[in-house]
C-alpha positions in Angstrom: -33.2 -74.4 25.2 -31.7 -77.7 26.2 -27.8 -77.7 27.4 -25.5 -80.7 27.0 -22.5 -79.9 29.0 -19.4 -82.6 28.5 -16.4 -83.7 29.1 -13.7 -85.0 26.3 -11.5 -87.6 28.1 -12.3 -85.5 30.7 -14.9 -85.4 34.4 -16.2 -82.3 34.0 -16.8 -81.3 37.8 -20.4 -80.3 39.2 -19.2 -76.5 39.5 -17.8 -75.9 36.0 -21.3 -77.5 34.8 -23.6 -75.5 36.4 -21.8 -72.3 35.8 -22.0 -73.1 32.1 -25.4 -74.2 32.5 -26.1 -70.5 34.0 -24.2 -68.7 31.3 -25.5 -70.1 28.3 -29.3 -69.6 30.3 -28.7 -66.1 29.0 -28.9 -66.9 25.9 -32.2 -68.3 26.4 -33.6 -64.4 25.5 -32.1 -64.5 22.3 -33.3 -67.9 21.5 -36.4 -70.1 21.2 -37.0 -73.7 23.4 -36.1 -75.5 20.7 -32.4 -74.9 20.4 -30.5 -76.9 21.6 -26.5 -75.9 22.7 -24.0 -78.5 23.4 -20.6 -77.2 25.5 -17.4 -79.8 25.3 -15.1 -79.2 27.8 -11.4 -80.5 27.2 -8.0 -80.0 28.3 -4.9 -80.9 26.0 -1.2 -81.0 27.6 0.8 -80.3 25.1 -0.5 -76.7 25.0 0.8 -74.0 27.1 -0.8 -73.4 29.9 -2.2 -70.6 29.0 -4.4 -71.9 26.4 -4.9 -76.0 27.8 -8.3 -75.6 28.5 -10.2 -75.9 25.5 -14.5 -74.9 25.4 -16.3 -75.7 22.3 -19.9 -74.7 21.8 -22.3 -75.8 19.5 -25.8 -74.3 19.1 -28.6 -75.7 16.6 -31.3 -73.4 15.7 -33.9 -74.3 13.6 -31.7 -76.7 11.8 -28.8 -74.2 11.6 -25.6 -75.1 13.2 -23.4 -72.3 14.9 -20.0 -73.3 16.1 -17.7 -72.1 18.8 -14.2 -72.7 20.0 -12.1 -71.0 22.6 -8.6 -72.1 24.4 -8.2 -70.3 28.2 -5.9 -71.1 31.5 -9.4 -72.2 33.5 -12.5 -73.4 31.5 -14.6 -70.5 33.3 -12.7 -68.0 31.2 -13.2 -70.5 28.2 -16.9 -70.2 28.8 -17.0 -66.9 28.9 -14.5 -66.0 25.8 -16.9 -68.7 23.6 -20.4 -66.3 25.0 -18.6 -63.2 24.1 -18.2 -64.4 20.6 
């Protein structure tokens, strides 16, 4: 499975990438090597702040697309809401 993690408007910092990179590696049992899974990371101010850090997650398998969106106070909860759905 190849992972695309980025930022919108946004540096996405070397320890929110790999512990996305290490989450969505458990997927990787589910899932053959040629999905691929895209994570963009955002954070919006006119939200509260319990909800300004915004993870969307896109998988593409065989041609299907399966879509993903979760608002959190810290992008590692973000990451983790978006896996548990």
């Amino acid at each position: 499975m190849r992972t695309i993690v980025k930022g919108k408007n946004y540096e996405v910092p070397e320890g929110i990438r790999t512990y996305a990179e290490r989450k969505l590696g458990r997927l990787e049992r589910l899932l053959d090597d040629r999905t691929d899974a895209t994570v963009e990371l955002s954070v919006e101010q006119h939200r509260s702040a319990q909800d300004s850090h915004i993870v969307d997650v896109t998988l593409v398998i065989d041609g299907q697309t399966l879509r993903s969106s979760a608002a959190a106070p810290t992008h590692k909860a973000g990451i983790d809401v978006v896996l548990d759905k």
